[in-house]
C-alpha positions as CSV (number, residue, x, y, z in Angstrom):
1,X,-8.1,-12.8,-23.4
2,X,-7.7,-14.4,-19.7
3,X,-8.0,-12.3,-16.9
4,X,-5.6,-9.8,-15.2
5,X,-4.0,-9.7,-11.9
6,X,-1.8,-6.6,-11.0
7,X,0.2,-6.7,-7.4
8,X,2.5,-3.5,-6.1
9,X,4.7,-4.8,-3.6
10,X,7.4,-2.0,-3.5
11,X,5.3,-0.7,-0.3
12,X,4.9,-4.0,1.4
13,X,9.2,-4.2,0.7
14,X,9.4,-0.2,1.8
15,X,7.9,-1.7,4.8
16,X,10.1,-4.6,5.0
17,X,7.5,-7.2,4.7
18,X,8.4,-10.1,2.5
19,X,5.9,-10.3,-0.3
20,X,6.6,-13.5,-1.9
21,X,3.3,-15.9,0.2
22,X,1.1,-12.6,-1.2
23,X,2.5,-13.3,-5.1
24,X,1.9,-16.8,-4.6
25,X,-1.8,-16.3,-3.6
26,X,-2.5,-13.7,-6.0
27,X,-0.7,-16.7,-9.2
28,X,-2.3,-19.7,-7.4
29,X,-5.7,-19.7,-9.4
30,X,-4.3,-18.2,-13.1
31,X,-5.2,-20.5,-16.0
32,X,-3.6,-20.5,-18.9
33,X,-3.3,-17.3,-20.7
34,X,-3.6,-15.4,-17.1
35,X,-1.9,-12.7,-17.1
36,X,0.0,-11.3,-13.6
37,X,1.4,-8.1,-13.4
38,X,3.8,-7.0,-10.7
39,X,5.2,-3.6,-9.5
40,X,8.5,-4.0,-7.7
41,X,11.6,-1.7,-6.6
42,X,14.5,-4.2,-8.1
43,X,14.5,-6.5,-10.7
44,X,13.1,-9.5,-9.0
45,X,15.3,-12.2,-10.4
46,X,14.8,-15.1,-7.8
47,X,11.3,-14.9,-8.7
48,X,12.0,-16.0,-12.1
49,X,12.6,-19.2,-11.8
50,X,10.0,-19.5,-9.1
51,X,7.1,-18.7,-11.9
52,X,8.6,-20.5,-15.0
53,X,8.8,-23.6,-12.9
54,X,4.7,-22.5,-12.7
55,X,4.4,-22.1,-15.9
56,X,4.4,-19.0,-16.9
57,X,6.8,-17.0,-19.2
58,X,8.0,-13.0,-18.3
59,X,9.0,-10.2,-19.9
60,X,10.8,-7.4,-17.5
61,X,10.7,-3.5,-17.7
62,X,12.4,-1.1,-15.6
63,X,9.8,2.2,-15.6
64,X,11.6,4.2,-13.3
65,X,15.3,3.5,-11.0
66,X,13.2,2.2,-8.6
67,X,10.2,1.1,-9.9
68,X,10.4,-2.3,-12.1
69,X,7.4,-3.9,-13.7
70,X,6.9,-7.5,-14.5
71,X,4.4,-9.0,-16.5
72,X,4.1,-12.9,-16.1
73,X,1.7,-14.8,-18.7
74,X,0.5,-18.0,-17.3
75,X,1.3,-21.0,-20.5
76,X,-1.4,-23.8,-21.2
């Protein structure tokens, strides 16, 4: 089992400060099998592609209407 990294931007977006340089800096050092988790208020779709051209695979769940949570797995 890798290790864990879990990130909340909704307040940083509440806030409107743009989150995406403190997602890449928490994902820069995952290894394969890393897992990142990350609380947003939308369904971040442009991040998608962002990750999988990283490497890593997602799977999307919307806990609450504004509260979605992301789990990215970093591939070998």
């Amino acid at each position: 089992m890798g290790k864990i990294v879990e990130l909340d931007v909704r307040e940083d977006l509440q806030k409107k400060l743009e989150p995406f340089q403190k997602i890449m800096s928490a994902v820069q050092p995952l290894e394969a099998g890393d897992t990142f988790i990350l609380h947003a208020p939308f369904k971040p779709v442009p991040l998608f592609a962002v990750m999988k051209a990283k490497g890593f695979t997602y799977e999307v769940e919307q806990l609450d209407k504004k509260h979605w949570k992301v789990t990215f797995v970093k591939q070998g």
